[in-house]
N, C-alpha and C positions, 0 to 999 in steps of 0.2 A: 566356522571359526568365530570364538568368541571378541566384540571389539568392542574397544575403548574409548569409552568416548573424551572428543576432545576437546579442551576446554577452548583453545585460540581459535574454534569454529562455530564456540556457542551450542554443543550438541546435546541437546537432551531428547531422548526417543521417548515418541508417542507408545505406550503397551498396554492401555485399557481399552479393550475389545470393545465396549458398549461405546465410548465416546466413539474410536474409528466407525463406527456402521454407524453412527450417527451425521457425522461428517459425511462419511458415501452418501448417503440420503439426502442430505442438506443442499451436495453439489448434482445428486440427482444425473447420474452421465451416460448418456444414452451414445446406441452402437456407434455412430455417425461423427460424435462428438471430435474437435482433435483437442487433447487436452493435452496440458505440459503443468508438468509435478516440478517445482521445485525444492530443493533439497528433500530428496525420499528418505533419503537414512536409510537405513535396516526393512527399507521396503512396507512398511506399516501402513500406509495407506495404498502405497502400489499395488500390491498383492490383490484385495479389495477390488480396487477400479480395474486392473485388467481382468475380472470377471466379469465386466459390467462393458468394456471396450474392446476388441479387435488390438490395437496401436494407440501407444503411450508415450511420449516424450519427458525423457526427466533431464534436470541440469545439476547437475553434484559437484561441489568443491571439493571434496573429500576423494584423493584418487583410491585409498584401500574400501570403499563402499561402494566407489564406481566401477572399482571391478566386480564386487562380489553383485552388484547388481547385475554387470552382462553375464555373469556366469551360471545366474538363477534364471534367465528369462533372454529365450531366443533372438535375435536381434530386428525380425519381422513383426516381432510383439513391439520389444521396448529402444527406444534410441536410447543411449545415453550419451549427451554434452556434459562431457568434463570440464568444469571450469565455474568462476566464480559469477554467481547470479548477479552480482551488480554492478561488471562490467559486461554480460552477455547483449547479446544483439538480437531481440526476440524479434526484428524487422525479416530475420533470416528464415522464422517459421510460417506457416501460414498465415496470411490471415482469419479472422473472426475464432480466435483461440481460445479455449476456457482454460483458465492459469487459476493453480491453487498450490496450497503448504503451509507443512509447519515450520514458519520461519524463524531461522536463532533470531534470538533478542537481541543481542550485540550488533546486528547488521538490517535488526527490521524496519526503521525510521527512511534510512537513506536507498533502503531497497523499495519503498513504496513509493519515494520521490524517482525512481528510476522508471518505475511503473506508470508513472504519469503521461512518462515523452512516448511510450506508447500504446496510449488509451484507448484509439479511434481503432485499434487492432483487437480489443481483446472484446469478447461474447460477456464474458464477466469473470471475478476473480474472487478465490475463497483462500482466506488465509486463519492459521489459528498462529495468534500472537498472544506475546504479554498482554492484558487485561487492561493497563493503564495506559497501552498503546492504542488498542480501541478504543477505550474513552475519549481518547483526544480526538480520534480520528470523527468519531459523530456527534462529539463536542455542538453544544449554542453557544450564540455570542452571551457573551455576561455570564459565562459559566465559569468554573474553575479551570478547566482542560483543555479551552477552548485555545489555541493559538496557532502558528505560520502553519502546522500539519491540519488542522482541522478544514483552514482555510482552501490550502490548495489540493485537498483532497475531494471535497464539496463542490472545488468550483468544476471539476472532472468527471466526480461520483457521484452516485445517489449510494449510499451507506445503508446496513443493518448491521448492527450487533445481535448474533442469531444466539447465542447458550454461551456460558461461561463454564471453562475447564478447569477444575484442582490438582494443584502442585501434583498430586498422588498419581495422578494416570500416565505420568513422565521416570524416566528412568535416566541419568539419578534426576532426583526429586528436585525439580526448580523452589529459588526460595520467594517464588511470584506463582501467584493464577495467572492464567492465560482465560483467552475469549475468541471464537468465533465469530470473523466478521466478512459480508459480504458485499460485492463493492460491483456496480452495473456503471460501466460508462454512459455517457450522456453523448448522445449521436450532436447537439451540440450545447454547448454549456447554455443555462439559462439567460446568463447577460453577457455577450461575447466580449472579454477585453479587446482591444486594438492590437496589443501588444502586450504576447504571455509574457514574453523575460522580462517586461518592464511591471507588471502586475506581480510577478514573483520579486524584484529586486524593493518592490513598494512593501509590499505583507512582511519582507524580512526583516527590512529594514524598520518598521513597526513596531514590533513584536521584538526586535534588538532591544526596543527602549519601552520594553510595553508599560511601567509604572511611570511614564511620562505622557503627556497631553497628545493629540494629532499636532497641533500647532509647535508644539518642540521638536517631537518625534520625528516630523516628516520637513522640519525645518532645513532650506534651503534646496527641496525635491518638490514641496508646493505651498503656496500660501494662503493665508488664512481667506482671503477672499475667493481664490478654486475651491476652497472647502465649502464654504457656504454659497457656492455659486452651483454646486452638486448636491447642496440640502444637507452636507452633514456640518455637525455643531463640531468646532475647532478645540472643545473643550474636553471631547469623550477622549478615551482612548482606545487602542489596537482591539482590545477583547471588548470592546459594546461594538464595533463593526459589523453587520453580516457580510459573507462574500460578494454580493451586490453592491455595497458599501465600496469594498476595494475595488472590484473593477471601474464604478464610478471617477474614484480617487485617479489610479491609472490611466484611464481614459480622459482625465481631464492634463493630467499629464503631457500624454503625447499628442493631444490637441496644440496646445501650448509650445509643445515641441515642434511644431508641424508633421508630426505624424501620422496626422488623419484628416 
């Protein structure tokens, strides 16, 4: 049966064959793997991987897709979790999982901040997104793209932008490129905050005011003397930061707090 896609889930399906075997390859998934597909769609890349895998996990918001997926593929191949990827509980899968997709635009930002809270679970993670979403995500500091996502993805991730996709290999035709990006957790970040939710409410808080100073910015969170009592100039702002920078900042924070 032919479907429709829909606009309030952000759907545009993957249909050019050379980019998907390009993807399979990319994510490379060997028999043993446990992988989990979020949002498959129309099975475009599932089809694919379970040549390549035994057992598949996918997670679909979409209930007329998530049926036509259990009805194409026995239930010993593929599970399907019906339900919305960015309130799912991937605690509930194995751990050391390799998680990938092509995620709507409309819900990709908030869905990688979801991917954060559980990092130390996943093997590594392939997703094709909007193009301007990867950008930011491997973003430098003092770059154009770089800000709050660049930050708390980095301080998680180690990052590649692997190939960039054209509007044309989607059906219907997004009015954006998309990109291939892949994303390996870090067994433990390079400079451990004290305190993540206190380093996340800092970077946000930031990057709220980013055409303002550190010293305005982060005015009455810390002052100008913990700034340069941690080496940074009170003058820069959010985007000359590196994420070393901000754990600095945070950590001198909850120093101060008695946090540490």
């Amino acid at each position: 049966m032919r479907h429709v896609p829909r606009k309030r889930f952000g759907q545009n399906f993957l249909v050019d064959r050379s980019v998907i075997a390009r993807i399979v390859e990319a994510i490379d998934p060997q028999p043993t793997d446990y992988l989990v597909e979020i949002g498959p769609g129309l099975g475009a890349l599932t089809g694919p991987l379970l040549e390549r895998v035994p057992q598949l996990h996918v997670v679909e918001l979409d209930r007329d897709l998530a049926a036509r997926l259990r009805a194409s593929y026995p239930p010993e191949r593929l599970t399907v979790h019906e339900g919305d990827a960015l309130r799912f509980d991937f605690s509930m899968l194995a751990a050391r999982m390799r998680i990938l997709g092509n995620l709507p635009y409309n819900i990709s930002t908030p869905l990688l901040f979801h991917m954060v809270t559980y990092a130390e679970r996943f093997t590594d993670l392939h997703f094709m997104l909007q193009r301007e979403v990867v950008e930011r995500m491997v973003a430098a500091p003092s770059t154009p793209g770089y800000g709050r996502l660049s930050v708390m993805l980095q301080y998680r991730f180690r990052m590649q932008h692997l190939f960039s996709v054209p509007s044309s290999a989607f059906r219907p035709v997004p009015k954006v490129a998309s990109a291939v990006v892949r994303l390996l957790p870090l067994l433990q970040p390079d400079v451990a905050a004290h305190d993540e939710s206190l380093l996340a409410g800092t970077v946000t808080r930031a990057f709220s005011h980013r055409r303002k100073t550190l010293r305005n910015a982060l005015l009455g969170l810390v002052t100008e003397a913990d700034l340069e009592t941690v080496g940074i100039d009170p003058g820069l702002r959010a985007e000359n930061l590196s994420v070393a920078a901000f754990v600095a900042i945070s950590n001198r924070i909850s120093e101060r707090s008695g946090g540490a």
